[in-house]
Structure formats: C-alpha cells, structure tokens
PAZAPA-4460 file (N, C-alpha, C; in steps of 0.05 Angstrom, whole numbers, plus 32768, in hexadecimal, padded with zeros to 4 digits):
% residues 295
    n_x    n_y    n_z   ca_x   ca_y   ca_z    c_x    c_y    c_z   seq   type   mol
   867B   8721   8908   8691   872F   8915   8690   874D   8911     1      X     A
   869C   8756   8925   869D   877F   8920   86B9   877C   8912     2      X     A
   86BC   878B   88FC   86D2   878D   88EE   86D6   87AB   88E9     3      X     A
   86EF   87BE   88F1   86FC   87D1   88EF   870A   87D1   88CF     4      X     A
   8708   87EB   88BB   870D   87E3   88A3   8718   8804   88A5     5      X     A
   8733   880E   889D   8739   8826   889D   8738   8823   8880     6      X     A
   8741   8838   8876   873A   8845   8861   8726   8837   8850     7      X     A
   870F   8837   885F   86F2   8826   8856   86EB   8834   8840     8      X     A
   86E9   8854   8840   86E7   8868   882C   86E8   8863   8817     9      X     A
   8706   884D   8810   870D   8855   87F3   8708   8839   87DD    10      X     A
   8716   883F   87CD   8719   8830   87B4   8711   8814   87BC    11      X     A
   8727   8802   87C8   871E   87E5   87D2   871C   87E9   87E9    12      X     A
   871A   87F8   87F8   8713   87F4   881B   86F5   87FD   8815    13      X     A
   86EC   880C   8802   86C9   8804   8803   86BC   87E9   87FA    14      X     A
   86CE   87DA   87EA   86BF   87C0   87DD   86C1   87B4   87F6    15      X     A
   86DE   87B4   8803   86DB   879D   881E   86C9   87A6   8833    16      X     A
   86BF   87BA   8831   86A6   87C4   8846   868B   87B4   8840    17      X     A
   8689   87BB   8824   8677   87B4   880C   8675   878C   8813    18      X     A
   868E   8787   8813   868E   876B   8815   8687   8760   882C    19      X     A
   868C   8771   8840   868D   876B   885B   866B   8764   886A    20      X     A
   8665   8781   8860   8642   877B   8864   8637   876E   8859    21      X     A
   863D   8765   883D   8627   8748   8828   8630   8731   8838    22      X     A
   864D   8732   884F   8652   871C   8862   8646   871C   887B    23      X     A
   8633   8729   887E   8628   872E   889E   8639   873F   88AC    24      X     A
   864E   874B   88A7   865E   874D   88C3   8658   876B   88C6    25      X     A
   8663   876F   88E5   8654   878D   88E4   8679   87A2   88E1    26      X     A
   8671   87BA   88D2   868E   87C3   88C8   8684   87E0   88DF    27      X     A
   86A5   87EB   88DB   86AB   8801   88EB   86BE   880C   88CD    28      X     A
   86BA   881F   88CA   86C6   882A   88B5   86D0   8849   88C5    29      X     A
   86ED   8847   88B9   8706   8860   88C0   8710   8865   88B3    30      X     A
   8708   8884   88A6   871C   888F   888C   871C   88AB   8894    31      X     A
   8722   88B9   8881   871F   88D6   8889   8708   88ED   887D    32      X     A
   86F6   88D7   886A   86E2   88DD   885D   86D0   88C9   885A    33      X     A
   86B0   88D7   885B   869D   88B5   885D   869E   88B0   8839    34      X     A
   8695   8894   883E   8693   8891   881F   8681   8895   8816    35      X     A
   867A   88A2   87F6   865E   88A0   87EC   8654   8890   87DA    36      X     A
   865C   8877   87E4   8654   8861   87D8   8641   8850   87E9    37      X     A
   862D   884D   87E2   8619   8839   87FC   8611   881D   87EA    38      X     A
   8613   8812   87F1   8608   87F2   87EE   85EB   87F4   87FD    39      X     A
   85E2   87E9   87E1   85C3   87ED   87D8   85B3   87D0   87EA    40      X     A
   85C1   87B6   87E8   85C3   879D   87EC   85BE   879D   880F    41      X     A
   85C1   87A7   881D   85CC   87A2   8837   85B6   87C0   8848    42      X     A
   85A2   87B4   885F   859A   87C5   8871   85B1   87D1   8885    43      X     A
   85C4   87C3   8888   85D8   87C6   889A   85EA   87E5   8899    44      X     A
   85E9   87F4   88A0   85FB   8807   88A3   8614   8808   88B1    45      X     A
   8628   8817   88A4   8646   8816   88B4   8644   8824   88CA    46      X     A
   8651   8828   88DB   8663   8842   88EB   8675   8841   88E4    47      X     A
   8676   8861   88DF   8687   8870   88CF   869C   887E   88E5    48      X     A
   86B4   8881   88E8   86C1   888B   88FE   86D8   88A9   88E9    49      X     A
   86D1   88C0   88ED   86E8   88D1   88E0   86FC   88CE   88EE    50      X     A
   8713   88CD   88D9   8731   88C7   88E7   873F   88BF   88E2    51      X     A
   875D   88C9   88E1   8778   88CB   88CD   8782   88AA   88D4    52      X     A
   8794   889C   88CF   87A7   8883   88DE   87B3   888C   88EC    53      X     A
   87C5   88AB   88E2   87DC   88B4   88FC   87D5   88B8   890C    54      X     A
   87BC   88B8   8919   87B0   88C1   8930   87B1   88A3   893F    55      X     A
   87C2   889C   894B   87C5   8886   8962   87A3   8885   896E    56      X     A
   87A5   8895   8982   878A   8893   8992   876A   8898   8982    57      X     A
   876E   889D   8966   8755   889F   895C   8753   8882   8956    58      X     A
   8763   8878   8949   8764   8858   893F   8766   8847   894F    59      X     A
   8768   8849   8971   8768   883B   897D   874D   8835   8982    60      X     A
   873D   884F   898D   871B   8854   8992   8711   8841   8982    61      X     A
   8712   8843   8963   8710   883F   8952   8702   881B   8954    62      X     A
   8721   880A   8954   8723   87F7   8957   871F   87F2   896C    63      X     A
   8710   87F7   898B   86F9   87E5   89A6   86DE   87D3   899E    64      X     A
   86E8   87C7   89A3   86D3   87AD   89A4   86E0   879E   8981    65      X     A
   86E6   87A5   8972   86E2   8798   895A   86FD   8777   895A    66      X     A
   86EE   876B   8945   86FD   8754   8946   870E   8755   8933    67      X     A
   8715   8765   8919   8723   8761   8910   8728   8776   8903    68      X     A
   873B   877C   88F0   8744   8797   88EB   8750   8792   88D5    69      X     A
   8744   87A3   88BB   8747   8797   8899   8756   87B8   8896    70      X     A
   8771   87B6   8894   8780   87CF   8892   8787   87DD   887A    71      X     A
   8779   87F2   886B   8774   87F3   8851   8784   8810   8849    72      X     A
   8781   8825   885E   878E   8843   8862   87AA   884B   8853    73      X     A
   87A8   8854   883C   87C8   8850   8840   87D2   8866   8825    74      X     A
   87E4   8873   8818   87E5   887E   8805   87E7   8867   87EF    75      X     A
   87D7   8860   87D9   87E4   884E   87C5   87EC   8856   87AE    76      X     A
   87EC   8873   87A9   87F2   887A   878C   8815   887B   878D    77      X     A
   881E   8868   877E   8841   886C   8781   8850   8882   8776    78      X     A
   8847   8892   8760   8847   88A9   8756   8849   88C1   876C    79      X     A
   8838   88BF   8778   8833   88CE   8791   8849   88C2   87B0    80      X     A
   8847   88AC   87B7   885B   88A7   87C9   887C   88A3   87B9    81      X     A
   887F   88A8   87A5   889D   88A7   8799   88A0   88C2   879D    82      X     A
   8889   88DE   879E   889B   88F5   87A0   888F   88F9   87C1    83      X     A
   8886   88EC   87D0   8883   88FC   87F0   8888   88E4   8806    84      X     A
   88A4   88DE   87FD   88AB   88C3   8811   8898   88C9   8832    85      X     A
   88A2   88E1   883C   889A   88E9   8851   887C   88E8   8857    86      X     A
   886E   88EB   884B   8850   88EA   8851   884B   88D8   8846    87      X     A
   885B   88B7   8833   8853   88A7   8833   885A   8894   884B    88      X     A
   8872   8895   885B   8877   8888   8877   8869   8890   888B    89      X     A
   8869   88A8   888F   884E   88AA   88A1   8832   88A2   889E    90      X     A
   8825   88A6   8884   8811   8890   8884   8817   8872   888B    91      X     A
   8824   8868   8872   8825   8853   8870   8831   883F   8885    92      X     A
   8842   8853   888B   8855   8841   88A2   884E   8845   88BB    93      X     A
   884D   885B   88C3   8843   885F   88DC   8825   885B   88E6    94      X     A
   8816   885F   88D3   87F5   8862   88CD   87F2   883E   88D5    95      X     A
   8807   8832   88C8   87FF   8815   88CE   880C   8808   88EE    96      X     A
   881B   8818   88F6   8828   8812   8911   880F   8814   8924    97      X     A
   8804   882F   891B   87EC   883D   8934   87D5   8823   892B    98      X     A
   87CC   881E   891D   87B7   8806   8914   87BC   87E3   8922    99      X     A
   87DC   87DA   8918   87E8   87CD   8924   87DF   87D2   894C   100      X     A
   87EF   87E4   8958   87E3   87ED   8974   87C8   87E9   897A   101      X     A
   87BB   87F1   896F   87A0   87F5   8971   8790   87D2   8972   102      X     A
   879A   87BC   895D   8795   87AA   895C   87A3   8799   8977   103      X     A
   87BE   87A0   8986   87C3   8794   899E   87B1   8797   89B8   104      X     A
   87B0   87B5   89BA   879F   87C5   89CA   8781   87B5   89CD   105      X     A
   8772   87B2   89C2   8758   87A3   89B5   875E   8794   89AF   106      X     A
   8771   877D   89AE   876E   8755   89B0   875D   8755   8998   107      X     A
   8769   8762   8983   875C   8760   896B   8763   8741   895C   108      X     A
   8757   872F   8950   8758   8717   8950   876B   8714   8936   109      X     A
   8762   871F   8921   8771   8720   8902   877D   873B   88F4   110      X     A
   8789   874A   88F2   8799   8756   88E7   8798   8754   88BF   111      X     A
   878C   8765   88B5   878A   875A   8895   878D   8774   888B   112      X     A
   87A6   8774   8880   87B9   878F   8878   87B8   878C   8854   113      X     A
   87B8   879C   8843   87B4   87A1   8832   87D5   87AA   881D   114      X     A
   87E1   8796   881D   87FD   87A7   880E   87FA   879D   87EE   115      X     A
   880E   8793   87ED   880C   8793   87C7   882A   8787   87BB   116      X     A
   8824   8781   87A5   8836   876B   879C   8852   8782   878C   117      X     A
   884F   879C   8795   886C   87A3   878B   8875   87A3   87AC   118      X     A
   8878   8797   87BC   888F   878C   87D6   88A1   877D   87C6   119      X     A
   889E   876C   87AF   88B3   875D   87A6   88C0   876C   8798   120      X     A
   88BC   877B   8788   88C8   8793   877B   88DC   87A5   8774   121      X     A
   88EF   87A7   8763   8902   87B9   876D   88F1   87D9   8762   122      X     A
   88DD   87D7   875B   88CD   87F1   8755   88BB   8800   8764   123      X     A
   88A5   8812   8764   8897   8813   8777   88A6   8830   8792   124      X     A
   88C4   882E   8793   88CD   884A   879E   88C3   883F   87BF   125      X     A
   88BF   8856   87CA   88B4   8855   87E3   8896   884F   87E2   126      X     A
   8889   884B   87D9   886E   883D   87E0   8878   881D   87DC   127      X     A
   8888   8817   87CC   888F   87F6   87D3   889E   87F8   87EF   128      X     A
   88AE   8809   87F7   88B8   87FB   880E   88B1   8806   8822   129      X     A
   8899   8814   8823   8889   8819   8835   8873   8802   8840   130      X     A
   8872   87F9   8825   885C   87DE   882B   886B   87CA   8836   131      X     A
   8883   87BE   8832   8893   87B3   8844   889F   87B2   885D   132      X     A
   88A2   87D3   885F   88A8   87DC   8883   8889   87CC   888F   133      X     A
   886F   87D0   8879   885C   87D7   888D   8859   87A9   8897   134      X     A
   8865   87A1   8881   8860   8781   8883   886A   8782   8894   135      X     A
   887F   877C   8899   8895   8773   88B1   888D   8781   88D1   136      X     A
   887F   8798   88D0   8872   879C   88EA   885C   878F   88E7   137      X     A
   8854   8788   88DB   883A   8773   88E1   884A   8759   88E8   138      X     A
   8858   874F   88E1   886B   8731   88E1   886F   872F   88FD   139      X     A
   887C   8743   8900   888A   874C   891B   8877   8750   893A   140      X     A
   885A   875E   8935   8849   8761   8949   8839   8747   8941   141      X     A
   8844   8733   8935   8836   8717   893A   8845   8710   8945   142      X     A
   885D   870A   8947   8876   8700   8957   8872   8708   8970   143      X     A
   8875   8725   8970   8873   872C   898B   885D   872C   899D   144      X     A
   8840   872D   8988   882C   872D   899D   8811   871F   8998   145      X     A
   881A   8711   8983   880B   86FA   897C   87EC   86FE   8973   146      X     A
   87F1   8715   8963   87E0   871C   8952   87E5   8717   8934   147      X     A
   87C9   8703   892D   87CA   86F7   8913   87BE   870A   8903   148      X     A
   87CE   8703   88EE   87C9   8716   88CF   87C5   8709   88BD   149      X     A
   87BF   8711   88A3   87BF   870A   8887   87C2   8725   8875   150      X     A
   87DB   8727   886B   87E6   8738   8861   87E3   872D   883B   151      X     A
   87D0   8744   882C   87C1   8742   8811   87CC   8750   8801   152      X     A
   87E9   874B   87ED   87F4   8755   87DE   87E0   8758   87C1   153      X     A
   87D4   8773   87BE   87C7   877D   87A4   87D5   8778   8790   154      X     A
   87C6   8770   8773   87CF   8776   875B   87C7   878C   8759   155      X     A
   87C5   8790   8738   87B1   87AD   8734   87A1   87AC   872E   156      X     A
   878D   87B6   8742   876B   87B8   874C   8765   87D1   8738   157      X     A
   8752   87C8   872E   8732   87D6   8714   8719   87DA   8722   158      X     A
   870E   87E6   871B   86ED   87E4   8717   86EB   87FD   8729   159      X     A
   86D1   87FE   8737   86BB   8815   873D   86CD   881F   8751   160      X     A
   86CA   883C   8756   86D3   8852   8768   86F1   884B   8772   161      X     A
   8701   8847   8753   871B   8848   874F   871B   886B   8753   162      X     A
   873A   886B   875C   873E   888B   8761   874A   888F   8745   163      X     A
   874D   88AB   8740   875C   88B5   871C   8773   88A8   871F   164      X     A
   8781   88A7   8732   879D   889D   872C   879D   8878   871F   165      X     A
   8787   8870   8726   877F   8857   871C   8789   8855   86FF   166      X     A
   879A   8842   86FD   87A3   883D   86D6   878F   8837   86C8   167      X     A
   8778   8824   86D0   8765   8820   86C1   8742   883E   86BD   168      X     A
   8745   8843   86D4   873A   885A   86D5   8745   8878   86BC   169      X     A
   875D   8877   86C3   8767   888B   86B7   875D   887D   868E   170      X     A
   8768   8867   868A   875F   8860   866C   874A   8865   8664   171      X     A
   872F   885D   8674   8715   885E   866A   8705   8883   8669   172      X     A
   871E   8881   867F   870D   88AA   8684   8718   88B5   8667   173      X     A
   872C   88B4   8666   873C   88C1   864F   8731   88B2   862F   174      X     A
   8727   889D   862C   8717   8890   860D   8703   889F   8612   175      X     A
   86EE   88A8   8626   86D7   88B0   8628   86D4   88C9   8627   176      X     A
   86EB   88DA   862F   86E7   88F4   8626   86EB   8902   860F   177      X     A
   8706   88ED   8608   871D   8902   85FA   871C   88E7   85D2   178      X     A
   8712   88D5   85E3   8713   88BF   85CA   8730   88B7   85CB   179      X     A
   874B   88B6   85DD   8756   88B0   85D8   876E   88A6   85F0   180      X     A
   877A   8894   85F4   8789   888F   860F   879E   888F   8603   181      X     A
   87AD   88A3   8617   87CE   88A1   861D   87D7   8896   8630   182      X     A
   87F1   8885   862B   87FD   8875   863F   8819   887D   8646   183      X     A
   8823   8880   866A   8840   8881   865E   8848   8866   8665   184      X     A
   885A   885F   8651   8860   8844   8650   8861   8830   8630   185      X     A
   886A   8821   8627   8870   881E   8619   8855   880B   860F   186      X     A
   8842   8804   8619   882D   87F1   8616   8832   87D7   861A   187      X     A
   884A   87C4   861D   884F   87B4   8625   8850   87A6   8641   188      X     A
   8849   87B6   8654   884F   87BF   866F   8837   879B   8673   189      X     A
   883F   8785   8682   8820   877A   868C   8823   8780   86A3   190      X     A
   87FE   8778   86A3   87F6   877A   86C0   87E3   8760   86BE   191      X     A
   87E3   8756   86D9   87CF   8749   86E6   87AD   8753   86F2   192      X     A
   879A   8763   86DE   8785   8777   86F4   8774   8765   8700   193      X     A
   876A   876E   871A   8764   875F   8729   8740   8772   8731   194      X     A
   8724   8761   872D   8713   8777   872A   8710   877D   874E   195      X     A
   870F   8792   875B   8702   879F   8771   86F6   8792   8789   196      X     A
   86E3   878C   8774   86CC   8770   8783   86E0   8754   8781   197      X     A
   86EC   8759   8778   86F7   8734   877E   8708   873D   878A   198      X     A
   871C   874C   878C   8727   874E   8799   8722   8758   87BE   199      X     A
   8708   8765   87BD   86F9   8760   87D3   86EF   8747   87E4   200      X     A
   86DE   8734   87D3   86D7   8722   87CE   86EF   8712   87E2   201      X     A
   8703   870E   87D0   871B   8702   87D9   8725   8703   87F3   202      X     A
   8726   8726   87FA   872F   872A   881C   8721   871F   882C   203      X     A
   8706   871B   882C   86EE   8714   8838   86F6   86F5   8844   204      X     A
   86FA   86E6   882B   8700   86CD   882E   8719   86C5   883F   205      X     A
   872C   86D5   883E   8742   86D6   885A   873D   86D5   8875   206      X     A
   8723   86DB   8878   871A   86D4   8897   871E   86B9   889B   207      X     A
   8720   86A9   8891   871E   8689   8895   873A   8686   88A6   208      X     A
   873A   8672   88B0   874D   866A   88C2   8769   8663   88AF   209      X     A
   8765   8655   88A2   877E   8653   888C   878A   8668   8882   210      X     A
   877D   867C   887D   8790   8697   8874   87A0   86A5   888A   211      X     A
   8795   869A   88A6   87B0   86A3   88BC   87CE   86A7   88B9   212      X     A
   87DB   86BD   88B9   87FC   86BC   88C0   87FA   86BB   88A0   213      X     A
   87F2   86BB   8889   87FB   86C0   8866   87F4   86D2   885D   214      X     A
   880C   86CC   884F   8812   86E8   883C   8800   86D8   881F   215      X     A
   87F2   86E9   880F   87E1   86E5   87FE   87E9   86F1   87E7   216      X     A
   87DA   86F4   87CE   87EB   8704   87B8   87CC   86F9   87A1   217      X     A
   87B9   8717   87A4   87A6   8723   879B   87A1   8728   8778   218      X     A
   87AD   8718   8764   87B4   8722   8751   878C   8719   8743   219      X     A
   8788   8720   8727   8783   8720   870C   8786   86FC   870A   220      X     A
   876F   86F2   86FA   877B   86D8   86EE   878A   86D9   86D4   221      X     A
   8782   86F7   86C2   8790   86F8   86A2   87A8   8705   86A7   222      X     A
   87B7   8705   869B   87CA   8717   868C   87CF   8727   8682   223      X     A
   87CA   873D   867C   87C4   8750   866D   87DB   8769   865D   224      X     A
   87E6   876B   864B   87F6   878A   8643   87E8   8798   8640   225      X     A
   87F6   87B3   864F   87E4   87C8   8650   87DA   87D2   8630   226      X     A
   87E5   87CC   8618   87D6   87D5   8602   87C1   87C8   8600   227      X     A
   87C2   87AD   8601   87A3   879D   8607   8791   87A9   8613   228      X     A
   8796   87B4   862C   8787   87BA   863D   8779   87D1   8631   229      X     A
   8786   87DE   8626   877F   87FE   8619   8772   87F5   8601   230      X     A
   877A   87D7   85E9   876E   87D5   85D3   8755   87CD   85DC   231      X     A
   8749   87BE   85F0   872D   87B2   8604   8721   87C8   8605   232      X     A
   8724   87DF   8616   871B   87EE   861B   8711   8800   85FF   233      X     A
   871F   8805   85EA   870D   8812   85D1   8704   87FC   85C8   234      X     A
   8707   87E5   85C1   86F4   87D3   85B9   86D6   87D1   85C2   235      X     A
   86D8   87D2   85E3   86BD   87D5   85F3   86AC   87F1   85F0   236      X     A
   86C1   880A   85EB   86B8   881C   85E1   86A5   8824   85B9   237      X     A
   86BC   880E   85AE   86A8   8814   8596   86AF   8823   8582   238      X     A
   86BC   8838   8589   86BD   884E   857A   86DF   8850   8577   239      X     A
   86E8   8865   8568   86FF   886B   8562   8716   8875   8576   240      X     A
   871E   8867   8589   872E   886F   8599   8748   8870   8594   241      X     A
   875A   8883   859B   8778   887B   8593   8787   8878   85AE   242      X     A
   8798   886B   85A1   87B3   8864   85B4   87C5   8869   85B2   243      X     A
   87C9   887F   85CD   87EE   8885   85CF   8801   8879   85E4   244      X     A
   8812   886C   85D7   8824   8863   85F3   8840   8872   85EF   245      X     A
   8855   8872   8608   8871   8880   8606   886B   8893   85FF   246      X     A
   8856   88A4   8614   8851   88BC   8613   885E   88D4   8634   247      X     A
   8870   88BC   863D   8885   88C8   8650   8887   88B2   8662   248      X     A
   8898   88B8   8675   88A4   88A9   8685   8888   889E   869B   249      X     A
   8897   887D   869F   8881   8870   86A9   8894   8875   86CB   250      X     A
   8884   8881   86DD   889A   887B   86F3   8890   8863   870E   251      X     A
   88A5   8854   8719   889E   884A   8728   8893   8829   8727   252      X     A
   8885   882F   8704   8883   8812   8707   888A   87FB   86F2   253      X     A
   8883   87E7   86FE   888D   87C9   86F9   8885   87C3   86D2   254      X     A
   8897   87B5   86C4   888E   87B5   86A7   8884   8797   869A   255      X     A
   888F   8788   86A9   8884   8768   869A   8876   875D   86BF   256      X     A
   8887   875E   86D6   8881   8752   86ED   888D   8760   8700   257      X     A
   8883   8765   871C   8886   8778   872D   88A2   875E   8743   258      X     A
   88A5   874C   873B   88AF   8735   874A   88D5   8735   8748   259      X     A
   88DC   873E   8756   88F7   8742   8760   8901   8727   876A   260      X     A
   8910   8726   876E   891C   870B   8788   891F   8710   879A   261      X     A
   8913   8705   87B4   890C   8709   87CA   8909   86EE   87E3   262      X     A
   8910   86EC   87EE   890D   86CA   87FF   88F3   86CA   8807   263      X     A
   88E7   86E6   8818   88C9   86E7   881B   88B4   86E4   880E   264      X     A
   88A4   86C7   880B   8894   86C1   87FA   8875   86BE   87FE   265      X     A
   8860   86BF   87F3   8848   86BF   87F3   883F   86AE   87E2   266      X     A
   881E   86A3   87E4   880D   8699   87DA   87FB   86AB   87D0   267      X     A
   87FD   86A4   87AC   87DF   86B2   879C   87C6   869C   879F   268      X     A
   87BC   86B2   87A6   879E   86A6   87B0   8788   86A9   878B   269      X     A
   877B   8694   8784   8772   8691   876B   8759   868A   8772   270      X     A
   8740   869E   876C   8722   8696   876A   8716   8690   8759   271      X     A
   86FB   8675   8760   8701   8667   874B   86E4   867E   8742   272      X     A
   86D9   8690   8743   86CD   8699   873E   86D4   86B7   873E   273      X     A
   86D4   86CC   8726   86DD   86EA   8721   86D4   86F8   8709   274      X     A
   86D5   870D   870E   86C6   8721   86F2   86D7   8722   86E6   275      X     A
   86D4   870F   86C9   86E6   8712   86A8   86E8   872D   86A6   276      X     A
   8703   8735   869F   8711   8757   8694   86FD   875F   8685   277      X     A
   86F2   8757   8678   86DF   8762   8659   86C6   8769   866F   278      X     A
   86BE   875D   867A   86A6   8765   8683   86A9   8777   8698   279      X     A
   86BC   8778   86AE   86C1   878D   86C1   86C7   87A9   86B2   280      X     A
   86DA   879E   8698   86DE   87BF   8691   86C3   87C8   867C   281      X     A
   86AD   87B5   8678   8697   87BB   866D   8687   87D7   8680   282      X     A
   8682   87C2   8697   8670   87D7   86A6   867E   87E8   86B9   283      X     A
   869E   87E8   86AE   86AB   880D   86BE   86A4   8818   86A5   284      X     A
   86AB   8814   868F   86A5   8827   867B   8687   8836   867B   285      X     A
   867B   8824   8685   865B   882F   8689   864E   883F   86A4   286      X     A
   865F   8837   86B3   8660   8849   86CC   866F   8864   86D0   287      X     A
   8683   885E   86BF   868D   887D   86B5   8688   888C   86A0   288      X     A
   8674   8880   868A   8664   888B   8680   8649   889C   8686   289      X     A
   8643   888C   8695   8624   8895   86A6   8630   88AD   86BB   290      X     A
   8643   88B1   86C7   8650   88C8   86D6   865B   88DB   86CA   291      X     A
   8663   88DD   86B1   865E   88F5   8699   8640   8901   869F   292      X     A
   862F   88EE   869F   8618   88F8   8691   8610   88F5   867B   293      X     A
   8620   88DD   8668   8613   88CB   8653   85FE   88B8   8658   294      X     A
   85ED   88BC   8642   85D7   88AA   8644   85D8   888B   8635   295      X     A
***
C-alpha cells in the first residue's frame, strides 16, 4: 500500500515510517523537515514532501494516490501547548481537519490518527482537549463520510530520537552529564512507558481489518514510579548518580493515572512480544552516550 505519514520526521512518526518499510509498503512522508534518520535495513526510499498541516492544499497534494494516512503532525509537548493554546489548535485542530479533507478528497481507505491517553484526563490543559476536538472530527467524518479510522491513544513513548522534552530523554541526558537527575514531581508519579518500536510496531498492526472504527490505547506492559525509573537508570549507569525530586512544580500532568470518568471508551491493545524497560533504557543510555562522544 502507498501510505501518507505526516509528521514522519519525528519522534514516533519516524519509527512508523521505519515500520512501515520493514512492511513493504511504500511511505510518503510530510513534515516540515526531512528526517536524519535512515533505516539501514530497507533499499526502499521515502518521498519526502516539505510542508506545514495548516496548509490545506499542500496536504492535500500530499495525500493523491495514497491509501492510507497514519496522522502523526501535531504539537505534543503539554508544557508547551498549556502556554500557546493558539498555536496548539491550529496545529492540532485544524492541522488535523486539513489531513481529515485531504483523506475525503483521495478516498483514502484508513485514517490512523495518533492521540493519547490524557483525552480521559482532567490534566493535560489544551493539548488534552485538543486531542479530543481532534477525535470527534475523525468520529464525525466517519459518520459523515464514511471514512474509517483507528484512533491510537499513546502512553509515554521512550527510546531513540525522543525530542528533549522527552521525560525519559531528559533523565538519562542529565545522569550523563551532570551525574545527577532532577525531577519536578514528587517521584511517585506512575507511568506506563511504552518503547518507540513497539509502539510502532503496534500502529503497523492496525492495518488489519479488525482495528477498523477503534479506539486503541498504546500503553507499556510495566508499571513504573518515576523514582524507579530514575533509580534503573543510575543502576544501568553504574556510577554515583543522585536524585532530586520536588524540585518545582510538575505542570499539566497526571500522578498515579491519566483516567478521569468518561463514557467514551477504548481498547488497550497488549503485545505479546516488546522491549523489557531495562533493556530499552540500556541501549538509550548508550546511544546517548555515543552522541556525547563517549567511547
């Protein structure tokens, strides 16, 4: 299949690129920068298209001929959409209207949007209910035009060519430089992390006919508190790292479970195959070691 993947560029919209070609399929990638990540594995090259979401008619071009459209574009740092509601609705919301269009326009077959599990949430600010305006127009241009989706609520995604704002990124950069991670937050905080590749992995597998018209929910198989997470991480390191937590205000997010009450419900999707926490955060520690310039 030709698959359209916007924000192919980044964090997980490169694994699902990444995933996409170890699947045969041929990708069209749309961001606003190419990626410099190439998969070594695969003769197959992308087309690469430069170009914003708000741009209606670029994303339309974009999306001719392709069969399906893995919608990745979007601001996700909540830190950042809690202080610029405005340039997070125009991405997010509108960015996904023009994509949406674009998939009617082109009899695009599947629709596979990328939101995340603070929609249940009373946390999260305007990037949570940005990701919810953006569900319900997907709900809605199935209703109305009978375009099928599968809408992939993220846990929190780890591993390779995480951006800084990445929580797990930010821990390992900061043991490796400084010998020592600060947290704001009380260390109790869990999370569910979910590695990159599986969670790539995962979208991939939504092509199947059964994932039609569901809502999914992308999490981690462990459990994790964030001091764990931080005690793992100097453990794997070795050496003397310290730990600071309630080192200021955590804003925006969720502390034991991101899960509000809500009637709108989803299915967590569970693979029976994924990269154990110890070992994913083995070889980020080593990948961001080797990008220092440690030997």
């Amino acid at each position: 299949m030709k698959v359209l993947v916007t924000g192919g560029s980044g964090f997980i919209g490169s694994h699902i690129v990444d995933a996409l070609l170890l699947s045969g399929h041929e990708v069209v990638v749309f961001d606003r920068q190419r990626s410099r990540h190439k998969l070594d594995t695969v003769d197959v090259e992308t087309v690469f298209i430069e170009g914003d979401i708000t741009d209606g008619n670029a994303v339309n071009k974009a999306a001719k001929g392709c069969d399906v459209i893995y919608h990745f574009a979007a601001i996700a740092d909540i830190e950042e959409a809690s202080t610029q509601p405005v340039k997070t609705f125009q991405i997010n919301v509108m960015g996904t209207l023009n994509v949406l269009e674009a998939a009617r326009i082109n009899s695009v077959s599947r629709f596979i949007f990328a939101s995340s599990i603070y929609v249940y949430s009373n946390q999260g600010a305007f990037y949570k209910t940005s990701k919810r305006a953006c569900e319900q127009l997907i709900e809605d241009y199935h209703s109305e035009f009978k375009i099928d989706y599968t809408i992939l609520r993220f846990g929190s995604l780890y591993g390779p060519r995480a951006g800084k704002t990445n929580a797990v990124y930010q821990m390992i950069k900061q043991a490796l430089e400084t010998k020592s991670i600060t947290y704001k937050g009380t260390g109790n905080e869990s999370r569910e992390y979910i590695h990159a590749s599986d969670g790539a992995a995962a979208a991939i597998e939504m092509l199947k006919p059964e994932f039609e018209n569901k809502i999914i929910h992308l999490t981690g198989h462990e459990r994790i508190t964030t001091r764990d997470m931080m005690e793992m991480i100097a453990e794997i390191l070795g050496s003397n790292i310290s730990i600071k937590v309630n080192a200021g205000e955590m804003v925006g997010h969720y502390f034991q479970t991101p899960y509000s009450y809500t009637p709108k419900l989803g299915t967590k999707h569970i693979q029976s195959s994924y990269i154990d926490i110890g070992l994913g955060l083995l070889d980020l520690i080593q990948l961001h070691d080797q990008e220092m310039g440690n030997k």
